[in-house]
N, C-alpha and C positions, 0 to 999 in steps of 0.2 A: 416629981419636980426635977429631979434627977436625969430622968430620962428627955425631958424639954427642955431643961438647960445644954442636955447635950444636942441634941435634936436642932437647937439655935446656933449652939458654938458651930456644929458640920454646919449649918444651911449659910452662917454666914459666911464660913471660909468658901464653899462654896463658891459664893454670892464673888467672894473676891479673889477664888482662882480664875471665874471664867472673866471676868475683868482684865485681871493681867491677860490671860490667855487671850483678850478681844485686843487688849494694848500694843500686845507682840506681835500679832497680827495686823493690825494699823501698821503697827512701823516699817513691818515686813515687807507688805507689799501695795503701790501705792498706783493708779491709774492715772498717768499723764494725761490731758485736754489737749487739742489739738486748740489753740488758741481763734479766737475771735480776732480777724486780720482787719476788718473793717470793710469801707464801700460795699456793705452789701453783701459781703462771698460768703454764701453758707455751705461751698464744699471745694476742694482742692485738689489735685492731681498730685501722688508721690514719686517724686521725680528720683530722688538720690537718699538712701540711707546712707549715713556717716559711722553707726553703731550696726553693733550686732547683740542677738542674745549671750550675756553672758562677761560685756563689756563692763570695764568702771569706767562710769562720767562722775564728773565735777558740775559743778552751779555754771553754764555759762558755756560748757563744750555744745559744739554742733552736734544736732544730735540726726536733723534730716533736712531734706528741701521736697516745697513742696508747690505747685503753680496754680493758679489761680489763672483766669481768664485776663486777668490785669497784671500781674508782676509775678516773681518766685519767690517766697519765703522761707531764709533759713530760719528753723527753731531751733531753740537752745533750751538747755536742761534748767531748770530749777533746785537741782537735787545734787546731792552726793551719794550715789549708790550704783548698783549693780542692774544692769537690765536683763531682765526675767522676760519679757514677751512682745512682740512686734504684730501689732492689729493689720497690718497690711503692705503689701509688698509694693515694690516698684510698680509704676503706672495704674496700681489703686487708685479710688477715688476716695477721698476722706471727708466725713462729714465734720466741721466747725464744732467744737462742744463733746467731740465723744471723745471715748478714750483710743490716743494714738499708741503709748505702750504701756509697759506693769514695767514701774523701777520698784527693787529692792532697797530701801534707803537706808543710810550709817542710822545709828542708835540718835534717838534723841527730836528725828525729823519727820514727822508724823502727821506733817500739813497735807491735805491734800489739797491734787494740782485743783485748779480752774482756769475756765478758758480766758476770762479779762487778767490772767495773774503768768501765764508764760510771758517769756520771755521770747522776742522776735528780732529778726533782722532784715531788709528787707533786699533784692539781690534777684533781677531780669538777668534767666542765662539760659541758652539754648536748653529745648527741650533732648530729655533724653531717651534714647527709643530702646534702649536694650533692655531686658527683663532678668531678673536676679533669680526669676523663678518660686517656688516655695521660704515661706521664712519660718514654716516650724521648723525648731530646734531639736534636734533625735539624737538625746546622749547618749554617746558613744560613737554617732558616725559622722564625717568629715563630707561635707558636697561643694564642691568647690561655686557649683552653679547657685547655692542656696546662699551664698557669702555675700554680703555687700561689694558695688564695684566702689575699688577708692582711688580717684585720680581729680585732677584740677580743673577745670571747664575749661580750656585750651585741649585739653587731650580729648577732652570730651568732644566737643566739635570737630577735630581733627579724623574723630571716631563715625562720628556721624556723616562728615562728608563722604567718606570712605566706604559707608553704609557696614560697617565692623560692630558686631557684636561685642562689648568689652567683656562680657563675661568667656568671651572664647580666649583672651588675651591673656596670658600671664605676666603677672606683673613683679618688676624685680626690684621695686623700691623699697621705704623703710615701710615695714608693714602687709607689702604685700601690693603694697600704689602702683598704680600702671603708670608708667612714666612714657613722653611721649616718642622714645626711641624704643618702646616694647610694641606699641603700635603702627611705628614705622617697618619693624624686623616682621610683623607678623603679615604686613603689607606685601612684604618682597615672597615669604613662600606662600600667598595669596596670589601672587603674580600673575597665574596664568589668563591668558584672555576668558571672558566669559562668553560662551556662545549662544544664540538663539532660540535654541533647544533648551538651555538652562534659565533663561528666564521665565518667569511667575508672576501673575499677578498679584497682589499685594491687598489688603481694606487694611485701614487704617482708622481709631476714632478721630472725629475733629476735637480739637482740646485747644488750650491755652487761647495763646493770641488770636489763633484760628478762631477761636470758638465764640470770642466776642464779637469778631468781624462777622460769623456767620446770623448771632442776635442784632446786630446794631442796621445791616445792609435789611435783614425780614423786616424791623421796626421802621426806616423808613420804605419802606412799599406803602406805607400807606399816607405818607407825605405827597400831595401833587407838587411836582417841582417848576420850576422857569428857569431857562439858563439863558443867558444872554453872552455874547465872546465880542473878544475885537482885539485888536493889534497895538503893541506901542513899541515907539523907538527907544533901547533902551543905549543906543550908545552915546550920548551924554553921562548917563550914570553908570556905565560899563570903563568913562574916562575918570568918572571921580572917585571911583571904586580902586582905577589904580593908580590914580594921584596917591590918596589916601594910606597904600600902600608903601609906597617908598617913603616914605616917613618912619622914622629908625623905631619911634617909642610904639606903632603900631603893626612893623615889620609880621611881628609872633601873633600878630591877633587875626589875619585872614579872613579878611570885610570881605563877603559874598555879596551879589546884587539881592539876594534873597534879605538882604540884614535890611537893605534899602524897602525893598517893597512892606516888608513887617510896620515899618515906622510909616510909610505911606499910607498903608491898609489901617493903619491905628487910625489916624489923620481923619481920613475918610468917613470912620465911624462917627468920630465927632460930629459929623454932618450930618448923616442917616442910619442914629442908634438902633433903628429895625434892624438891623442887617447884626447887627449884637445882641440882639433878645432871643425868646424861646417860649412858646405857645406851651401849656400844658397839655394831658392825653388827649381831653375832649376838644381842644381848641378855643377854650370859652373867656381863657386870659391870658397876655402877656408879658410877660418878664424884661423889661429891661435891665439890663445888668451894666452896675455901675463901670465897671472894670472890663479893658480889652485883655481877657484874657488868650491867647493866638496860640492853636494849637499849630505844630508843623509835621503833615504825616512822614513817617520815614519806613522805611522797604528795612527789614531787619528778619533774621535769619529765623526768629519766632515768626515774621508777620509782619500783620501792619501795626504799627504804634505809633500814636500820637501825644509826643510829649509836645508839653503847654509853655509859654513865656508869658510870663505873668504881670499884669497890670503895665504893658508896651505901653499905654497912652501918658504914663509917667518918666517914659525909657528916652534915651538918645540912639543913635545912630550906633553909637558904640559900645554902649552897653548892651545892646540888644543883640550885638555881634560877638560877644563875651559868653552871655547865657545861651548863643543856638548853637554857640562851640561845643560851650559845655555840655549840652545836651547829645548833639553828635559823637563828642567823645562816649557819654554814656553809654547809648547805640551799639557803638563798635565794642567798648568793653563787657555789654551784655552786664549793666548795671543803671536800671531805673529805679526811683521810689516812686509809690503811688501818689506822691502829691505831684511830682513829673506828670503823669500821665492822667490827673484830673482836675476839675474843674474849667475844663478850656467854654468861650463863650462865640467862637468865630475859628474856622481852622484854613487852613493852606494845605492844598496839594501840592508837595512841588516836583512833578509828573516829569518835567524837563530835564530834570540834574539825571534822571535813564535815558530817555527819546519821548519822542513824542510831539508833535507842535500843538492838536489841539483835541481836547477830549472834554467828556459832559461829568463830571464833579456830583457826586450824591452827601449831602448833608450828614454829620454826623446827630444824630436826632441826642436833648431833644432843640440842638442848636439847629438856628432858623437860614445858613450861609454858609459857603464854602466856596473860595476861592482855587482854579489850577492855573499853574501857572509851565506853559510848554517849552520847549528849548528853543535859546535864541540862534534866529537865520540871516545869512546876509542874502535879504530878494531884492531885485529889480522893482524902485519904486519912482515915481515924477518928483522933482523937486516943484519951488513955485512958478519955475520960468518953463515949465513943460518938458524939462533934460528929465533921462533916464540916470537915475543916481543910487549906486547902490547903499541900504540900511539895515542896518543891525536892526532884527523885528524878534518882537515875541509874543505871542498871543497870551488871552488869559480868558478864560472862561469862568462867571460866577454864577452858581447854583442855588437860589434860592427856596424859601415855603411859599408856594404861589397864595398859600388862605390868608397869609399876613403882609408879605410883601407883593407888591405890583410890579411891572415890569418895567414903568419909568422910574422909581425912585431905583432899581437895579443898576440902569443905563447911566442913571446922574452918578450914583457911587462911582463906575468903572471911570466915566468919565475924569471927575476930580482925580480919582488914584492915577489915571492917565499923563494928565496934567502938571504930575508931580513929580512923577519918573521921567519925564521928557523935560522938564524946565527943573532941576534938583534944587535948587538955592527954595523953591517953596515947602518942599522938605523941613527945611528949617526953622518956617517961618506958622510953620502951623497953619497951614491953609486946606 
């Protein structure tokens, strides 16, 4: 009896070392998710580590950046602890759901991550091409090349134009930060010319922006298109545009004729919602969609990206010139969210604001229309007495689904949009 009383008392201490021993072990060491970003991304590109092994983060520090085919996502920590291991280095690909590193957590925190439970931020910033190299950690030795690079996405671009490796840069800020006078200094003993002889050819993967553009142009190939162009005079609206200007309260706001055509193009729809719908894969039904949503493509230093203005056929003139600022400013600061950049129901090239007068527009699938619109010219044109008189002209070319849209309701659309930028007061008037 003696001997099975003892035999229980060991078996349950046992039972309840290797417990603890399982509990200290949970708390120790804990597998971060690389978070479920949504629209679909089931993998991402690691652009920029913020930590290294070895670091303390708090709940809420930056901990990487990461790109997606549609924006960049900073993630942030959930944890207070120490990071023990990095799943993968700069310009990885990371899959959605697995584990992106091992945190060590303080006493007491013993949740583990999941992917709908990180924490996100979301943040379009050029892509970054340098490589940090290896990210295992070998106590005791020092690699400069295996260190995360840490500097601001200004320095970054500044880096990339330059075609500058930042891990070749030393950095003298707080921490070790590359500030953007270490990559100007490193510029000047990089100075010498490059010669003929020293260039190489280069392969690059396509990624990011690129890489949506390279899916979305294959998917339509298999769209038949119709394009139909023509001409309008836009300098009536080229004069109210800088009426509208010199007016003090809208000085700051910088009405483009582009704000005009948005509110036209909305108009228009009104009239022939085909040109707002979207056929599913097999073609077998149509979608009209309540809402002009208008995307506007813009040339950005990732690519091409189309951020969206949303529900325009509720918009004025001026509002509409508020939100494609705002969006422009975005642009430039290399800061999109994904609701920016989806949902559009109708999108605009607007090819002109580079060169260009008249070019053939490819739908972004699986919307069924797309407008370009070329830069404005002053040609030689008849007035109605037969004189030669010169006019502000601009072409516009729209790109239709030839399986749902025909080629006359195309011509009536251009038409009316026509109609409204050359006479503007119907602009107003909702016609």
């Amino acid at each position: 009896a003696t001997n099975s009383s003892l035999a229980n008392l060991f078996g349950r201490n046992n039972f309840l070392i290797r417990n603890i021993h399982a509990c200290e072990s949970l708390a120790a060491n804990i597998q971060f998710n690389l978070s479920d970003i949504g629209e679909g991304i089931r993998e991402v590109v690691v652009k920029e580590w913020y930590v290294k092994v070895g670091d303390r983060v708090q709940q809420f520090d930056n901990i990487c950046e990461v790109q997606s085919d549609k924006a960049s996502v900073t993630i942030t920590s959930r944890y207070d602890g120490t990071v023990k291991k990095l799943y993968y280095a700069v310009d990885d690909t990371a899959l959605v759901g697995k584990p992106l590193m091992d945190v060590e957590t303080d006493e007491g925190d013993v949740t583990s991550s999941s992917s709908s439970d990180d924490e996100i931020s979301l943040d379009v910033v050029p892509d970054a091409h340098e490589k940090t190299g290896s990210i295992q950690h070998e106590r005791g030795v020092q690699n400069h090349e295996n260190q995360p690079v840490l500097c601001i996405p200004s320095v970054r671009r500044l880096a990339k134009d330059h075609n500058v490796n930042l891990s070749s840069v030393k950095g003298t800020g707080k921490g070790g930060r590359i500030l953007k006078e270490d990559v100007l200094k490193y510029l000047e003993k990089k100075a010498d010319p490059v010669t003929s002889a020293s260039a190489k050819d280069r392969t690059e993967p396509i990624k990011g922006f690129q890489k949506a553009m390279v899916r979305t142009m294959t998917e339509a190939l298999n769209v038949p298109l119709f394009t139909y162009s023509d001409e309008i005079k836009v300098a009536k609206i080229s004069e109210l545009r800088r009426s509208l200007r010199t007016q003090p309260e809208l000085d700051a706001l910088k009405i483009s004729v582009l704000s005009f055509f948005i509110k036209a193009i909305s108009n228009a729809l009104q009239r022939f919602p085909v040109l707002n719908a979207s056929a599913d894969y097999k073609c077998e039904n149509i979608t009209y969609h309540g809402h002009h949503n208008i995307g506007v493509a813009m040339d950005t230093k990732l690519g091409l990206a189309v951020p969206v203005i949303k529900k325009v056929e509720g918009l004025g003139v001026i509002e509409i010139a508020r939100e494609l600022n705002r969006l422009k400013d975005s642009g430039r600061e290399g800061f999109f969210t994904p609701d920016d950049l989806s949902g559009g129901t109708f999108s605009i090239s607007n090819i002109g604001a580079i060169s260009g007068t008249v070019m053939k527009p490819i739908p972004l699938p699986p919307q069924a229309a797309i407008i370009a619109l070329g830069a404005s010219q002053i040609l030689p044109r008849f007035d109605e007495d037969g004189n030669v008189v010169p006019e502000e002209i601009l072409n516009v070319s729209v790109s239709a689904d030839h399986r749902i849209i025909d080629g006359a309701t195309v011509a009536r659309f251009v038409e009316l949009l026509k109609r409204q930028i050359e006479n503007p007061y119907l602009l107003f008037l909702n016609v």
